[in-house]
C-alpha positions as CSV (number, residue, x, y, z in Angstrom):
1,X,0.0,0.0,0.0
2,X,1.6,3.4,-0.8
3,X,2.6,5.9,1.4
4,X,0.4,8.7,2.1
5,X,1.8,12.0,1.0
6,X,2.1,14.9,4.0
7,X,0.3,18.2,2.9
8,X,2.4,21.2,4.7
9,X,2.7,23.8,1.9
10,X,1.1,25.3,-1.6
11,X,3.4,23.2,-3.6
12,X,2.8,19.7,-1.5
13,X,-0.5,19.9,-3.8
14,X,1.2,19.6,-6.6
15,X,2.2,16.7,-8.9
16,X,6.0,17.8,-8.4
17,X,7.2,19.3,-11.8
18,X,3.5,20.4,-12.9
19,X,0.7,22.5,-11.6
20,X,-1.7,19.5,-11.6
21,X,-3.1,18.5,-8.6
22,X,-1.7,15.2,-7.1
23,X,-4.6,12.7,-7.2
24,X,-5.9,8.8,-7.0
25,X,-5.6,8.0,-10.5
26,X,-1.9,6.3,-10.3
27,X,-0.9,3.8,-12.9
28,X,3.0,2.6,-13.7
29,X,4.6,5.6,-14.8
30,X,2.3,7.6,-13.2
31,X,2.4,7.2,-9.0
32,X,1.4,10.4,-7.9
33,X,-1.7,10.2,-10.5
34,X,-3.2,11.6,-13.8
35,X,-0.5,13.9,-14.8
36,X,-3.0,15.3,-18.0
37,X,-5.2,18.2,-16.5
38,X,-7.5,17.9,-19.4
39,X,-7.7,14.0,-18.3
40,X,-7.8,14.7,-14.0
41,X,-10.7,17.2,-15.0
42,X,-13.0,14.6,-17.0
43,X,-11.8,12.1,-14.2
44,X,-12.9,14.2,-11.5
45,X,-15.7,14.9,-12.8
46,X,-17.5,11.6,-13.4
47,X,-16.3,10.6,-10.1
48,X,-18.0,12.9,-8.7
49,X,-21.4,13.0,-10.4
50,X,-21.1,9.1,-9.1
51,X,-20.7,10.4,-5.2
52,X,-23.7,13.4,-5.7
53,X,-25.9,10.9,-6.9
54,X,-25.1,8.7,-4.1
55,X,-26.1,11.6,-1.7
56,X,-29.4,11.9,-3.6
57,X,-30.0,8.7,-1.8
58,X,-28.7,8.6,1.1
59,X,-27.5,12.5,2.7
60,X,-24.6,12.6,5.3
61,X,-26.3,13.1,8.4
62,X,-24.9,16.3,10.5
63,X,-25.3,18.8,12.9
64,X,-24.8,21.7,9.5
65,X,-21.2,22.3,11.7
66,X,-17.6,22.4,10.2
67,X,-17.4,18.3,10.7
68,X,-20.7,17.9,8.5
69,X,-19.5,20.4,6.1
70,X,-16.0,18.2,5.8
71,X,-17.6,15.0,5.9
72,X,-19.6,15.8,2.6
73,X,-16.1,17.0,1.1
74,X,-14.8,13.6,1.8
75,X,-17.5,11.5,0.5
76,X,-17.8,13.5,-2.9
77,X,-13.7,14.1,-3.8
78,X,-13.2,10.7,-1.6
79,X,-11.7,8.9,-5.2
80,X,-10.2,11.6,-6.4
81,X,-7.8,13.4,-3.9
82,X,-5.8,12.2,-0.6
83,X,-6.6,15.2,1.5
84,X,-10.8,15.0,0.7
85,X,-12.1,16.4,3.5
86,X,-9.0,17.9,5.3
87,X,-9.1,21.8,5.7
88,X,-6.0,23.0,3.2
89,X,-3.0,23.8,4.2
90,X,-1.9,26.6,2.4
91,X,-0.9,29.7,1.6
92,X,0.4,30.5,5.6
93,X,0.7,34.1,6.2
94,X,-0.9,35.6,3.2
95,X,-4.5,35.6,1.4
96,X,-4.8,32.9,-1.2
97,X,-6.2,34.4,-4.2
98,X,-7.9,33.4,-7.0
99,X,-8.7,35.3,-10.0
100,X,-7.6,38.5,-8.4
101,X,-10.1,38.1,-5.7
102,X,-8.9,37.3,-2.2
103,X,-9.5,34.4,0.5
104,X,-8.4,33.8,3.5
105,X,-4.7,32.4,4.1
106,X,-4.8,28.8,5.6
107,X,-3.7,27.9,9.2
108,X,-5.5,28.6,12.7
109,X,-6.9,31.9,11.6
110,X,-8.7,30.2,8.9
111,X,-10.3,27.6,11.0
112,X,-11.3,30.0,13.7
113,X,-13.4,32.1,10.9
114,X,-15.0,28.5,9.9
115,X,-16.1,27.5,13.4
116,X,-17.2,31.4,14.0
117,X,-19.8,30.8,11.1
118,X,-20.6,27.4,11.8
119,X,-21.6,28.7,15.9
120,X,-23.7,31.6,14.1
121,X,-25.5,29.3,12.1
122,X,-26.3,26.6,15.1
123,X,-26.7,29.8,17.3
124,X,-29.8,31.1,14.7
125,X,-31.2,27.6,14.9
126,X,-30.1,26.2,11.4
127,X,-32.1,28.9,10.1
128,X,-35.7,27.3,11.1
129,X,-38.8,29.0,11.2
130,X,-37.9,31.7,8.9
131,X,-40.1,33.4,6.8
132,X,-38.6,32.8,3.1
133,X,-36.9,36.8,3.1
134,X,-35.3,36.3,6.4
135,X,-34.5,32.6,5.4
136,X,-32.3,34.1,2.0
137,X,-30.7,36.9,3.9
138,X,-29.0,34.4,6.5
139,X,-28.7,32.1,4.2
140,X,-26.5,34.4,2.1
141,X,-24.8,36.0,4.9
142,X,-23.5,32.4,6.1
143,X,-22.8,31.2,2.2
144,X,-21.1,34.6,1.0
145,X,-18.2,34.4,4.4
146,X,-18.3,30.7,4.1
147,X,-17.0,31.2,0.5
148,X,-14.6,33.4,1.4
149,X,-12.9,31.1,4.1
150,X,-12.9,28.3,1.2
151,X,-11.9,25.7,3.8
152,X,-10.6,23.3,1.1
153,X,-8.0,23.2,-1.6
154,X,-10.8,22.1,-4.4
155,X,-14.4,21.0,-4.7
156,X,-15.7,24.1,-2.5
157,X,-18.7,25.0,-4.2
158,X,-20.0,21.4,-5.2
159,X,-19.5,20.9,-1.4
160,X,-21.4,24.3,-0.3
161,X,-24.1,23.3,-2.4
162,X,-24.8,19.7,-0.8
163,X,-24.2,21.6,2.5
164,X,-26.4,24.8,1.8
165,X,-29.2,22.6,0.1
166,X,-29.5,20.2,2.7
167,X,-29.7,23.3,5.4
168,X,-32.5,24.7,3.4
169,X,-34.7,21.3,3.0
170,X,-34.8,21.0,7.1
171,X,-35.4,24.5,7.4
172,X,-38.5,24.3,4.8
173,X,-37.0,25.7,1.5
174,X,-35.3,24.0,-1.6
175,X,-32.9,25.5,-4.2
176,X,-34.0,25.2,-7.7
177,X,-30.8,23.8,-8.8
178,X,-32.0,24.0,-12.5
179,X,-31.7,27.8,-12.6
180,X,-27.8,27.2,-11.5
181,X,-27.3,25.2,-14.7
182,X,-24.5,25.9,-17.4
183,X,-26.8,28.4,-19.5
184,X,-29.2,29.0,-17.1
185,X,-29.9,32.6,-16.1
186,X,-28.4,32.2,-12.3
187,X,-25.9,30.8,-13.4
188,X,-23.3,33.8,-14.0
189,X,-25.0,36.1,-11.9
190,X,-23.9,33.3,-8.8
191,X,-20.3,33.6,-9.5
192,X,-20.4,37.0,-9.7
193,X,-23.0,38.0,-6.4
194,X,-20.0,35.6,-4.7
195,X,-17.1,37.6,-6.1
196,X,-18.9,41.2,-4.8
197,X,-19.3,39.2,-1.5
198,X,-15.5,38.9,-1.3
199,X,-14.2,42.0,-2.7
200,X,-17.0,44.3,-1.0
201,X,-18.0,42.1,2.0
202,X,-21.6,42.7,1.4
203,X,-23.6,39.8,0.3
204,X,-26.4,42.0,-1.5
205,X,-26.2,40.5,-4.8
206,X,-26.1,37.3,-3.0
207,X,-28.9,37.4,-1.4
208,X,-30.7,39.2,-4.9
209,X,-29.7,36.0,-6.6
210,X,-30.8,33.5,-4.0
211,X,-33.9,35.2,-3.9
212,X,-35.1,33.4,-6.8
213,X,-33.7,30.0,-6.9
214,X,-34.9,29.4,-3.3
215,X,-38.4,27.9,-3.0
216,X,-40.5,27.0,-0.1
217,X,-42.1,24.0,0.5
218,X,-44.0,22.3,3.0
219,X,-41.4,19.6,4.9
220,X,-44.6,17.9,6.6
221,X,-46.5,17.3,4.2
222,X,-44.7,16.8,0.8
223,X,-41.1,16.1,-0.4
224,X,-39.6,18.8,-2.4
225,X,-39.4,18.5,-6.5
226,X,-36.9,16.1,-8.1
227,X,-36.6,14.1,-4.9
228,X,-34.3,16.6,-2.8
229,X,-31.7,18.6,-3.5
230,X,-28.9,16.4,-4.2
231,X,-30.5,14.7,-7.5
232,X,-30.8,18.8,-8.4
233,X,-26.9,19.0,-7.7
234,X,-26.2,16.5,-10.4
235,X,-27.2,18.8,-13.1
236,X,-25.1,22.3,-12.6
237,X,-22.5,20.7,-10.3
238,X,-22.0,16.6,-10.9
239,X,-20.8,17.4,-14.1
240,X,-18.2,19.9,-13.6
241,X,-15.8,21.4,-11.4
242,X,-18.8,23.9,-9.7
243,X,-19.6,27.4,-11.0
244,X,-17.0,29.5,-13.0
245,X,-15.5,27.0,-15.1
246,X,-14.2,29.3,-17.8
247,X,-12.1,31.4,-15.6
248,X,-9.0,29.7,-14.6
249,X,-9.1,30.0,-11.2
250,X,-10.7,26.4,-10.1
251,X,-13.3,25.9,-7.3
């Protein structure tokens, strides 16, 4: 059984002599995985649409805290990448940035900023018993800083989408995944409500977005449309690496 690799810096990531992420897909010639980005992408991909439809079945039971948010990391990049799950590592000392738009360095002050959000949420009661224009503003409070920590190296938004659908089916409300679709209207105007959050650290746009992909429904009575939010993941985020694929920043 191989080794596992230690993660301590930026470039432990890293296939060593490429910028393509170290990964599961060894063969001989190839330990430390696909070495092809074009190839680790399509990879990656069908992996993971295998893992979200496995979560349309059966969700990862949590308490909606940093643990739950990890463990649904894990089970979807779980074939794909060593550290699935584990909060990255790097850059120390500086913001990571992406696309010219900043998040916040790795180590203890990252972690503290994740836990701080994850006590606000439990401390607002997982957002129950909202009426739907409360229910969006929190929710797009907690998703706009969550985004900004970006607690993991890769797969952030596929995983904040489990996470942040599953909050809003036991609170009463569903997202309309379909409207975050590659040529759906949303689509776009998610990326870029999430980049204002970051750059502006107001989650207006945010919250203008959400406003019409979130629906309510009645949890007591009736499940909501196409059998709960993670068969609705499949479609905008199973197939690809989450929202802003064109830029080249990945998420």
């Amino acid at each position: 059984m191989p080794r596992k690799h230690v993660f301590r810096t930026w470039n432990d990531y890293f296939i060593p002599g490429t910028t393509v992420l170290r990964n599961k897909f060894t063969a001989p010639g190839s330990p430390h995985g696909e070495t092809d980005p074009d190839a680790l992408r399509t990879l990656e991909e069908m992996s993971t649409a295998v893992r979200l439809g496995e979560l349309e079945e059966t969700p990862i039971d949590g308490r909606f805290d940093y643990d739950h948010m990890k463990a649904i990391h894990r089970y979807v990049f779980q074939d794909v990448y060593e550290w699935a799950g584990q909060e990255r590592v790097a850059p120390v000392g500086q913001f990571m940035s992406k696309d010219g738009h900043s998040y916040y360095g790795a180590g203890p002050h990252l972690t503290a900023a994740a836990e701080a959000e994850y006590a606000t949420l439990a401390g607002k009661n997982l957002l129950r018993g909202l009426g739907r224009r409360e229910f969006v503003d929190e929710l797009a409070e907690c998703w706009g800083e969550l985004n900004v920590v970006h607690s993991f190296r890769e797969g952030n938004s596929r995983t904040q989408f489990v996470f942040f659908s599953q909050l809003a089916e036991q609170a009463g409300y569903f997202l309309d995944a379909k409207q975050f679709a590659p040529g759906a209207p949303l689509r776009d105007e998610f990326v870029q409500a999430r980049f204002h959050s970051q750059d502006t650290g107001r989650n207006d746009r945010l919250v203008g977005v959400l406003r019409r992909g979130v629906v309510s429904f009645d949890p007591g009575s009736q499940s909501p449309p196409a059998s709960g939010p993670q068969a609705r993941i499949k479609g905008p985020l199973g197939l690809g690496r989450g929202y802003g694929t064109s830029r080249r920043g990945k998420r």
